[in-house]
TIDREN-277124 format. One record per residue (C-alpha): residue number from 0; y, x negated, z negated. Coordinates in Angstrom, 3 decimals, padded with zeros to 6 digits. Example, Ala and Ser with C-alpha at 12.3 -4.5 7.8 and 13.67 -1.06 7.14 Angstrom:
<site><resi>0</resi><Y>-004.500</Y><X>-012.300</X><Z>-007.800</Z></site>
<site><resi>1</resi><Y>-001.060</Y><X>-013.670</X><Z>-007.140</Z></site>
//
This chain:
<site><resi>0</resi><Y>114.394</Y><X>214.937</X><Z>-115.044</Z></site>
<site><resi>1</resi><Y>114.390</Y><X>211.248</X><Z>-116.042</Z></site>
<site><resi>2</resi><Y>111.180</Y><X>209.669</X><Z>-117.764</Z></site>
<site><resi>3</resi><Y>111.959</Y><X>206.612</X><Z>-119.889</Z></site>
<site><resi>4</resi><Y>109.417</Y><X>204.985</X><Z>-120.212</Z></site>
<site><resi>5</resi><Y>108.953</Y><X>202.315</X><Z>-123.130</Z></site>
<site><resi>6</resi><Y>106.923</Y><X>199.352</X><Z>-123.063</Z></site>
<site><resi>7</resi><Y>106.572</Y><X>197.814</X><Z>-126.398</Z></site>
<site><resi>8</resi><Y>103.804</Y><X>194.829</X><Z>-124.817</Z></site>
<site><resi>9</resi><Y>106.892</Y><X>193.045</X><Z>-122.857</Z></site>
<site><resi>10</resi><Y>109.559</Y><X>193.298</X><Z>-125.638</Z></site>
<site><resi>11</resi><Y>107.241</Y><X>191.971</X><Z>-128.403</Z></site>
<site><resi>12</resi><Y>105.614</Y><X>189.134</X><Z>-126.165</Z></site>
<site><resi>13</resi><Y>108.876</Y><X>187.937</X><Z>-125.359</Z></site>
<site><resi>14</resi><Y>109.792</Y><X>188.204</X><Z>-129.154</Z></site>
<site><resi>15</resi><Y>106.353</Y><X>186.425</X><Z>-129.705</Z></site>
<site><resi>16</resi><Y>107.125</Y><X>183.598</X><Z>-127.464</Z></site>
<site><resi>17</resi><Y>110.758</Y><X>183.124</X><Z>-128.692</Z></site>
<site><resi>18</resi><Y>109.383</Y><X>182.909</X><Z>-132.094</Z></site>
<site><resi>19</resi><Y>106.875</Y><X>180.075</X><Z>-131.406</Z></site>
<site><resi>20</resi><Y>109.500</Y><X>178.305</X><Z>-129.332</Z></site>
<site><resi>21</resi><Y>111.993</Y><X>178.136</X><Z>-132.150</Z></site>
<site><resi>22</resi><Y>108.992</Y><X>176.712</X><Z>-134.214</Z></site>
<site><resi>23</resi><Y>108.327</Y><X>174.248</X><Z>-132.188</Z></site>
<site><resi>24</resi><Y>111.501</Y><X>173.035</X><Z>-131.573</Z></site>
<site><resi>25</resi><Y>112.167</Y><X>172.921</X><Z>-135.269</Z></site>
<site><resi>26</resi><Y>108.636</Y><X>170.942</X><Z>-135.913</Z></site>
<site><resi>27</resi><Y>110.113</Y><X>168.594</X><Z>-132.471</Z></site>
<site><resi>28</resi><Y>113.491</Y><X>168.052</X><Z>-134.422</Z></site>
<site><resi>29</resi><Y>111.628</Y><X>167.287</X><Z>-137.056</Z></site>
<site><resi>30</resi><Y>109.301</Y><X>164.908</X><Z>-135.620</Z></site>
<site><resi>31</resi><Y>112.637</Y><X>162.882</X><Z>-134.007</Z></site>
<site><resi>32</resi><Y>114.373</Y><X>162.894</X><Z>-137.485</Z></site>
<site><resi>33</resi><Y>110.945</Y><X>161.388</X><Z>-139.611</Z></site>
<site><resi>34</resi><Y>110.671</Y><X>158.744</X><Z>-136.872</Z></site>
<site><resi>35</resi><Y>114.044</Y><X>157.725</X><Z>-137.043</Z></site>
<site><resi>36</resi><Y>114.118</Y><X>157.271</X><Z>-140.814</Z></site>
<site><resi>37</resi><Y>111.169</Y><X>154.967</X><Z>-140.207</Z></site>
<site><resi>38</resi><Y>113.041</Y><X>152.697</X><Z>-137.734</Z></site>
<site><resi>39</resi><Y>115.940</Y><X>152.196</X><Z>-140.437</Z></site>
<site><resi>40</resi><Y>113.698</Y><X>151.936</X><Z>-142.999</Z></site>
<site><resi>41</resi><Y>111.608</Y><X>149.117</X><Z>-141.386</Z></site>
<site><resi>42</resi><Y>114.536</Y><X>147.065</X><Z>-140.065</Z></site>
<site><resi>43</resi><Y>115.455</Y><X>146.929</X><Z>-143.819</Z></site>
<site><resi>44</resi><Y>112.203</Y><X>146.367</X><Z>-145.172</Z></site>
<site><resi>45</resi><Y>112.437</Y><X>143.486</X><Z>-142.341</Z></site>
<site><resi>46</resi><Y>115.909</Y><X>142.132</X><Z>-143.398</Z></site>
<site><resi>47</resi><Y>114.532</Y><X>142.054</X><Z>-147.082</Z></site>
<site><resi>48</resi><Y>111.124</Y><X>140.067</X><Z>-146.158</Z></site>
<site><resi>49</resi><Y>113.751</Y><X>137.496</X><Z>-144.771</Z></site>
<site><resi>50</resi><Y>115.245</Y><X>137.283</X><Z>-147.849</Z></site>
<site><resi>51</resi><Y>112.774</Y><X>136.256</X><Z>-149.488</Z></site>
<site><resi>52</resi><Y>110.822</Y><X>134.011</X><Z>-147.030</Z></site>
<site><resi>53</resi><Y>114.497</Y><X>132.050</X><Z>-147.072</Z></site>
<site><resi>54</resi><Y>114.514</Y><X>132.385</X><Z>-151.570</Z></site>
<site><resi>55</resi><Y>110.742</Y><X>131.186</X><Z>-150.822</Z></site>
<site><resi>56</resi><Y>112.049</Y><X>128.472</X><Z>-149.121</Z></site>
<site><resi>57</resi><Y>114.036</Y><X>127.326</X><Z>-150.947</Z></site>
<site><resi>58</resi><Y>111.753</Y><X>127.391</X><Z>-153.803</Z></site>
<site><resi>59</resi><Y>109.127</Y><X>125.213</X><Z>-152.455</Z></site>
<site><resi>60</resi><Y>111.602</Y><X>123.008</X><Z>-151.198</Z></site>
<site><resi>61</resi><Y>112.718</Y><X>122.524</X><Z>-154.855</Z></site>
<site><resi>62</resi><Y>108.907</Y><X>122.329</X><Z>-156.126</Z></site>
<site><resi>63</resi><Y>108.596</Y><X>119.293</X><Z>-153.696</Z></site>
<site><resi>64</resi><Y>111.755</Y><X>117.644</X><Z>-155.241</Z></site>
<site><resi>65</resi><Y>110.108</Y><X>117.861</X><Z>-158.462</Z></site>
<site><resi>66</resi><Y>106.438</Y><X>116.864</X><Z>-158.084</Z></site>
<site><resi>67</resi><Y>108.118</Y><X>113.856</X><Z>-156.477</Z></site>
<site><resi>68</resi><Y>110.245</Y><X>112.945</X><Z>-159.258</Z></site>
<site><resi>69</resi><Y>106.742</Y><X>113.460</X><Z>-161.980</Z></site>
<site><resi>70</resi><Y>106.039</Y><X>109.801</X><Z>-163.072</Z></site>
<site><resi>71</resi><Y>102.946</Y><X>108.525</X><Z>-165.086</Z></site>
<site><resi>72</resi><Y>105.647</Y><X>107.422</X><Z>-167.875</Z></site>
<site><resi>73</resi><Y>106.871</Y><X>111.262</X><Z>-167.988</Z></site>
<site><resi>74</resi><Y>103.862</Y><X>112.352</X><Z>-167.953</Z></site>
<site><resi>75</resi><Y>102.691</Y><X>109.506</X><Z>-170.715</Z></site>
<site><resi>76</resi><Y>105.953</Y><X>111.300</X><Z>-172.632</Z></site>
<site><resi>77</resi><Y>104.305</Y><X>114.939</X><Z>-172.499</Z></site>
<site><resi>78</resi><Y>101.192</Y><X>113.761</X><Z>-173.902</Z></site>
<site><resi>79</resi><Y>099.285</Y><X>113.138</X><Z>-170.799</Z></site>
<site><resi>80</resi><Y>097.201</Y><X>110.122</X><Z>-170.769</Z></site>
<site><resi>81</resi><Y>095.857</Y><X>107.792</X><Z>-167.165</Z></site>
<site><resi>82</resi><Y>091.943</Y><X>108.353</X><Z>-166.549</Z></site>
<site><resi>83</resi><Y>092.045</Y><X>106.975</X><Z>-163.040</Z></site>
<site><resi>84</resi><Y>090.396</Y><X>104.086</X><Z>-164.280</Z></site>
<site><resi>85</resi><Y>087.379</Y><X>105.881</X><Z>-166.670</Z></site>
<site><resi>86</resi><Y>086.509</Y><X>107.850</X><Z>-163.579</Z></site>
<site><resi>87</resi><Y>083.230</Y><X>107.628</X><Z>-162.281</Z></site>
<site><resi>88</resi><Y>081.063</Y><X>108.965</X><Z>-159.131</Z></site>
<site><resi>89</resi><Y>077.639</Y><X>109.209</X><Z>-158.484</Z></site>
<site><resi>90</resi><Y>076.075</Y><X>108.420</X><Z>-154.968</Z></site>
<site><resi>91</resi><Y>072.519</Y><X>108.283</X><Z>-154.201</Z></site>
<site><resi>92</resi><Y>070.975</Y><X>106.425</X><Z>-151.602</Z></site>
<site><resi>93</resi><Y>069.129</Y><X>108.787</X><Z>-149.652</Z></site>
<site><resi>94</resi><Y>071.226</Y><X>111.937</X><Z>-148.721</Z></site>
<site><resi>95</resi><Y>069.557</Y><X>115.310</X><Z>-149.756</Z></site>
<site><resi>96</resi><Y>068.626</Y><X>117.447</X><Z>-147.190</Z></site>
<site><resi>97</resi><Y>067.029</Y><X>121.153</X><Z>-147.326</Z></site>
<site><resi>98</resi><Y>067.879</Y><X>122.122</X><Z>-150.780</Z></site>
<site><resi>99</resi><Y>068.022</Y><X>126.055</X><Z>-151.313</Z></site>
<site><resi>100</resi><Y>067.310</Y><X>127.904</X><Z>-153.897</Z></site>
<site><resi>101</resi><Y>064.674</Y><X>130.938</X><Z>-154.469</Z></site>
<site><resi>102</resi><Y>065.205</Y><X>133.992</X><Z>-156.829</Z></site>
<site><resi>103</resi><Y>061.787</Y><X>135.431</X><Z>-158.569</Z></site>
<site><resi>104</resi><Y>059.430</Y><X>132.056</X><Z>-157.136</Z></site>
//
């Protein structure tokens, strides 16, 4: 006579263990596929920033050229009127030293 014997405990670890190994290689493939997508989509977040910093450029570059070419007779034009002249300062003689000043006294 021939006992067969089952053992349920092997069959259903190994099941176990095959199960958590395909999730974990499906969280790893995961993982791989998220970081790649955030390599591409910094190197074009990094080709647009060099857009702009070269539009940028060229904008301040073309800012310069103006404020150069302003003159007191366009500006005279525009309504804009010379106080260089009426401007005044005040200086004392000794300089002040220590001032501060004191909430609730």
């Amino acid at each position: 006579m021939q006992h067969s014997r089952t053992t349920t405990l092997p069959s259903s670890l190994f099941i176990s263990f095959f199960a958590v190994l395909i999730v974990l290689a499906g969280f790893y493939l995961y993982l791989i596929q998220s970081s790649v997508v955030s390599v591409l989509e910094r190197r074009s977040y990094e080709a647009r920033a060099s857009q702009l910093e070269s539009q940028l450029a060229v904008l301040e570059s073309s800012y310069v050229g103006l404020i150069g070419g302003i003159t007191l007779a366009d500006a005279s034009l525009k309504g804009f009127i010379d106080v260089s002249k009426e401007t005044s300062y005040v200086f004392t003689k000794t300089p002040v030293s220590g001032v501060a000043m004191r909430h609730g006294n």
